[in-house]
Chimera marker file (.cmm) of the C-alpha trace (Angstrom):
<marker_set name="trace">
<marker id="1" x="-117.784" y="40.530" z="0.415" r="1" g="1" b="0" radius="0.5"/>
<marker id="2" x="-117.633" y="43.160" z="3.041" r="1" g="1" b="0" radius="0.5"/>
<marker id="3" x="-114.516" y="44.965" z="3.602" r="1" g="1" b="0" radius="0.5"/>
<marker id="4" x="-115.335" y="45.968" z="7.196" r="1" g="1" b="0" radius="0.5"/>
<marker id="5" x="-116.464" y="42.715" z="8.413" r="1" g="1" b="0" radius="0.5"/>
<marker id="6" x="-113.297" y="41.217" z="6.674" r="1" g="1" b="0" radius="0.5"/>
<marker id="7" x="-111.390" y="43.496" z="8.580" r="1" g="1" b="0" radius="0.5"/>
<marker id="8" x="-112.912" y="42.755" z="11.820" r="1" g="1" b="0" radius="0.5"/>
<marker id="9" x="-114.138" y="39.196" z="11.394" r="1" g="1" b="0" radius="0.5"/>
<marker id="10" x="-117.674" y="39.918" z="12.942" r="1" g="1" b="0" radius="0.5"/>
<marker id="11" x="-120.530" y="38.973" z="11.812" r="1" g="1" b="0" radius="0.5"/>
<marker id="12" x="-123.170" y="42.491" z="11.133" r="1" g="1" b="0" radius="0.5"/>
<marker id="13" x="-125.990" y="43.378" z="12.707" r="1" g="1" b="0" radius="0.5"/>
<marker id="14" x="-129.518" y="43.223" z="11.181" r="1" g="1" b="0" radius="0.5"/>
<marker id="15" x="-130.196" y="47.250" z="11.559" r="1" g="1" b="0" radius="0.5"/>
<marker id="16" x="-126.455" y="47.700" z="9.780" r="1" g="1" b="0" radius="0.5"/>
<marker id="17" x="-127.749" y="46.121" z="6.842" r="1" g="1" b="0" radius="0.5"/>
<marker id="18" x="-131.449" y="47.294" z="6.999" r="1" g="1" b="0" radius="0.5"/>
<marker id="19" x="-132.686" y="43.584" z="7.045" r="1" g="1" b="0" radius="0.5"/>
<marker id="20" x="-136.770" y="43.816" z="6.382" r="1" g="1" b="0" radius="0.5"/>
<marker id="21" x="-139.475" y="41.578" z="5.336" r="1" g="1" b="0" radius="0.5"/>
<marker id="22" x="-139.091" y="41.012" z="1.518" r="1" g="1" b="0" radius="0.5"/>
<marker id="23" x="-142.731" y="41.935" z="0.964" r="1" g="1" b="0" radius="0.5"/>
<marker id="24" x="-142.057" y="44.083" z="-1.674" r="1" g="1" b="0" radius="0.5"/>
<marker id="25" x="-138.806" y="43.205" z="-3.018" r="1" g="1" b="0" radius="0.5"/>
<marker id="26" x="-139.883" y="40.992" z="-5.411" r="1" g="1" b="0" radius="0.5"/>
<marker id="27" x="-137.095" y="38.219" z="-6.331" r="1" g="1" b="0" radius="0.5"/>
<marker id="28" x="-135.106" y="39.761" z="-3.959" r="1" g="1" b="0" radius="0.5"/>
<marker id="29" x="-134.796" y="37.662" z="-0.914" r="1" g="1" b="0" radius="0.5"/>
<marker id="30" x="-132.483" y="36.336" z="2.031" r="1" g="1" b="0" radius="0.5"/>
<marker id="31" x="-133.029" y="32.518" z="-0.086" r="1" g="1" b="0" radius="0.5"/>
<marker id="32" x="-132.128" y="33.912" z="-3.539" r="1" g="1" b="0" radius="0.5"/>
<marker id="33" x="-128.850" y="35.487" z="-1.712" r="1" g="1" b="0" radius="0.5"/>
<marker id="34" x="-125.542" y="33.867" z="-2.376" r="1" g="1" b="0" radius="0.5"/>
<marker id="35" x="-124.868" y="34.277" z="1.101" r="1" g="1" b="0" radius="0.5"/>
<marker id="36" x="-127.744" y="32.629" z="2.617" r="1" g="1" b="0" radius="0.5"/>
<marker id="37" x="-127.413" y="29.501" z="4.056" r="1" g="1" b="0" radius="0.5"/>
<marker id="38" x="-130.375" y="27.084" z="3.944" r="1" g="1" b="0" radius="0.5"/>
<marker id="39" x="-131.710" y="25.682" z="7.475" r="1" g="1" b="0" radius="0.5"/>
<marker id="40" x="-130.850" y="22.137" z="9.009" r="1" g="1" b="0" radius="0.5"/>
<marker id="41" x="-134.656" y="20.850" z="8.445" r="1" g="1" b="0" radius="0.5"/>
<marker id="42" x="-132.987" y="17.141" z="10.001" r="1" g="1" b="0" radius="0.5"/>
<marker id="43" x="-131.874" y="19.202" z="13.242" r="1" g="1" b="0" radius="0.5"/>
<marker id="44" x="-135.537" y="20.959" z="13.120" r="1" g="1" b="0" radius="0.5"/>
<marker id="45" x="-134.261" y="24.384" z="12.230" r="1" g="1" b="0" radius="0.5"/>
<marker id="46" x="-136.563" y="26.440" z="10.557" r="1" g="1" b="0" radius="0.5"/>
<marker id="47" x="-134.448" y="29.371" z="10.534" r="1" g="1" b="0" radius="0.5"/>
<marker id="48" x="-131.190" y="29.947" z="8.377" r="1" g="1" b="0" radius="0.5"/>
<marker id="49" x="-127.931" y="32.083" z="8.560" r="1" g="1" b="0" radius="0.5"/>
<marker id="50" x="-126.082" y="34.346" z="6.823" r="1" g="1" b="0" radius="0.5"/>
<marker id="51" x="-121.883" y="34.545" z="6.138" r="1" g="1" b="0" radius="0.5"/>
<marker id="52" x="-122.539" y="38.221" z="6.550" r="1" g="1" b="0" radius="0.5"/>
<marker id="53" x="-125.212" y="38.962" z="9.152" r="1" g="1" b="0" radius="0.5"/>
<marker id="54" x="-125.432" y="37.674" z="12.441" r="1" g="1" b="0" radius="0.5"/>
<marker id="55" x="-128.616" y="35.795" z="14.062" r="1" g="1" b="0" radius="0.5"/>
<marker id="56" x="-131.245" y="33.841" z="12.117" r="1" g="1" b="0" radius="0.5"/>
<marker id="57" x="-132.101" y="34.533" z="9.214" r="1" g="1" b="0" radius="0.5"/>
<marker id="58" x="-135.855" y="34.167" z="7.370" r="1" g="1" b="0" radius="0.5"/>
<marker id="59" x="-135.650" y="33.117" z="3.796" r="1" g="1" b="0" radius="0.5"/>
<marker id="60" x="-138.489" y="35.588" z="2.845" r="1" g="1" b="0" radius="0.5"/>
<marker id="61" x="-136.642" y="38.446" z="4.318" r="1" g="1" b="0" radius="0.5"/>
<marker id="62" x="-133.663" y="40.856" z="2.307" r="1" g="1" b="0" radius="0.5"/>
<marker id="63" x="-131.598" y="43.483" z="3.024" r="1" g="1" b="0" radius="0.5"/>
<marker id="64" x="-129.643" y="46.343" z="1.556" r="1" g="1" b="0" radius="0.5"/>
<marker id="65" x="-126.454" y="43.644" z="1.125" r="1" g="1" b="0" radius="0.5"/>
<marker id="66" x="-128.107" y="41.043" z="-0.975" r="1" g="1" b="0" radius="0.5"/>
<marker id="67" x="-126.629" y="39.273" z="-4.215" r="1" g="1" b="0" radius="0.5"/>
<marker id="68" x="-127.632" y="37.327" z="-6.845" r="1" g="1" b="0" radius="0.5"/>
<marker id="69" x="-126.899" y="33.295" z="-6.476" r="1" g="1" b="0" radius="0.5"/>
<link id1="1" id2="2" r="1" g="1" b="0" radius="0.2"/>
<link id1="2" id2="3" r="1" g="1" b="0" radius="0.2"/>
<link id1="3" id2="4" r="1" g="1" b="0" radius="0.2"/>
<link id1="4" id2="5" r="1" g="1" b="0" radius="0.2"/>
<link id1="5" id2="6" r="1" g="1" b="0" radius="0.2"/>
<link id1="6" id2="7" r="1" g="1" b="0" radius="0.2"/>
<link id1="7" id2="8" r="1" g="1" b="0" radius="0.2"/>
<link id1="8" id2="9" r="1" g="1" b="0" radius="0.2"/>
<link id1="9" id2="10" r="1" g="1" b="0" radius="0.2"/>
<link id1="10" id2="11" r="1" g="1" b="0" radius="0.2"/>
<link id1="11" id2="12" r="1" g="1" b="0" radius="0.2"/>
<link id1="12" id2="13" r="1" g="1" b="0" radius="0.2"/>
<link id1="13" id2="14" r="1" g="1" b="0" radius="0.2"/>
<link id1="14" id2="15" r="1" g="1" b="0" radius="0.2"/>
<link id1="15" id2="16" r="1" g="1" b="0" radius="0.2"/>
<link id1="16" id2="17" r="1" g="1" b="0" radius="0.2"/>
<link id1="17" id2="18" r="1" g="1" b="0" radius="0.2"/>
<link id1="18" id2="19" r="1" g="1" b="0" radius="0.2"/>
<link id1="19" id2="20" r="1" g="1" b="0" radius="0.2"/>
<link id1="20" id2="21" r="1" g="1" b="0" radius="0.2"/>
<link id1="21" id2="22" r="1" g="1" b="0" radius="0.2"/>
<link id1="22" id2="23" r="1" g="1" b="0" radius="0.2"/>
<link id1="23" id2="24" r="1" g="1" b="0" radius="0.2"/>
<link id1="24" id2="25" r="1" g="1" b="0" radius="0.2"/>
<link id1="25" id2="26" r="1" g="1" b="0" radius="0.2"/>
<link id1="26" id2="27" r="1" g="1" b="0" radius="0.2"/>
<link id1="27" id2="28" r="1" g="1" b="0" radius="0.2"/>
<link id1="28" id2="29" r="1" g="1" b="0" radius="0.2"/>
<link id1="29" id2="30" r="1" g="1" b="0" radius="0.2"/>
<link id1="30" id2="31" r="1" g="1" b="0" radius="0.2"/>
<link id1="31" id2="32" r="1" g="1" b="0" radius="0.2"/>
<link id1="32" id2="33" r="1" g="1" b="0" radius="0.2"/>
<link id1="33" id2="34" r="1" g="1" b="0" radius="0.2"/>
<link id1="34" id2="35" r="1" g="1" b="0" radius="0.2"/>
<link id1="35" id2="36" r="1" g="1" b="0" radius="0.2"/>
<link id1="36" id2="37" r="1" g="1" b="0" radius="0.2"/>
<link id1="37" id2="38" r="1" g="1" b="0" radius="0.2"/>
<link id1="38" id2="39" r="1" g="1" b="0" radius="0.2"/>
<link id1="39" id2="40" r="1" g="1" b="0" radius="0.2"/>
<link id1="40" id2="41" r="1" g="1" b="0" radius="0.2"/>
<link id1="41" id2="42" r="1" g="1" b="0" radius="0.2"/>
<link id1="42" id2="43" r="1" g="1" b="0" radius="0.2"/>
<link id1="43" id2="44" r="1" g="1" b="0" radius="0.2"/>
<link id1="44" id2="45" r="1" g="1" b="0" radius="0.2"/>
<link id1="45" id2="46" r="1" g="1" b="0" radius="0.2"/>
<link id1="46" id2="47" r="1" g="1" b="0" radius="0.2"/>
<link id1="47" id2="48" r="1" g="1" b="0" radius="0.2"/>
<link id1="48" id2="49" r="1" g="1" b="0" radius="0.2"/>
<link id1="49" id2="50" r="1" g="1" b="0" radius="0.2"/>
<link id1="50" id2="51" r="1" g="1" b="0" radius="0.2"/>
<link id1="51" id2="52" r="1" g="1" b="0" radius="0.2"/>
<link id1="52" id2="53" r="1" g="1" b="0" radius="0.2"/>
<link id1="53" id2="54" r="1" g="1" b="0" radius="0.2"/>
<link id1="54" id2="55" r="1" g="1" b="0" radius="0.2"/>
<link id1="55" id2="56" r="1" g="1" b="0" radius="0.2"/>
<link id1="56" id2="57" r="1" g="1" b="0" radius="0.2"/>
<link id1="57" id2="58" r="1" g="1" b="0" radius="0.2"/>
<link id1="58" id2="59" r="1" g="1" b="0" radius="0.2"/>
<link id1="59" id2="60" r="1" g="1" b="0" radius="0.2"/>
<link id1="60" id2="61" r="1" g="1" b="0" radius="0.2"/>
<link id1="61" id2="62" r="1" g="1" b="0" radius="0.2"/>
<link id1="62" id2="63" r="1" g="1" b="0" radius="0.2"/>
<link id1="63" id2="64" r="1" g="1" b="0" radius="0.2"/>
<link id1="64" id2="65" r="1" g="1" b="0" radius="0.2"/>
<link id1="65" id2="66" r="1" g="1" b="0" radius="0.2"/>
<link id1="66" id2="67" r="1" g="1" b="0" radius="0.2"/>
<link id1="67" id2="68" r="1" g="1" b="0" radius="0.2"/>
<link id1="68" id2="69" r="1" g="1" b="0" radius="0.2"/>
</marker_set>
């Protein structure tokens, strides 16, 4: 989805994308993002991940790259 990191095969950082706590984005959220993946709950993650951002990723959090499911 994003050219650069298509270009360069990294993953982004959280401050490129201006990742925050969704408290006012309502419906807008890392879990309602087509590229969020869900946590491993049978490995005990609580955390998930994103195809575009590196690190863990909270479901209740957004940033300035998310899409529609």
């Amino acid at each position: 989805m994003d050219s650069g990191r298509a270009m360069t095969g990294r993953k982004l950082r959280k401050a490129e994308v201006n990742y925050r706590l969704a408290l006012l984005d309502t419906g807008r959220r890392c879990s309602t993002c087509v590229m969020y993946v869900k946590p491993d709950v049978s490995r005990r993650h609580l955390l998930g991940s994103c195809t575009l951002v590196g690190g863990p990723i909270q479901g209740f959090a957004v940033c300035d790259r998310w899409a529609a499911k």
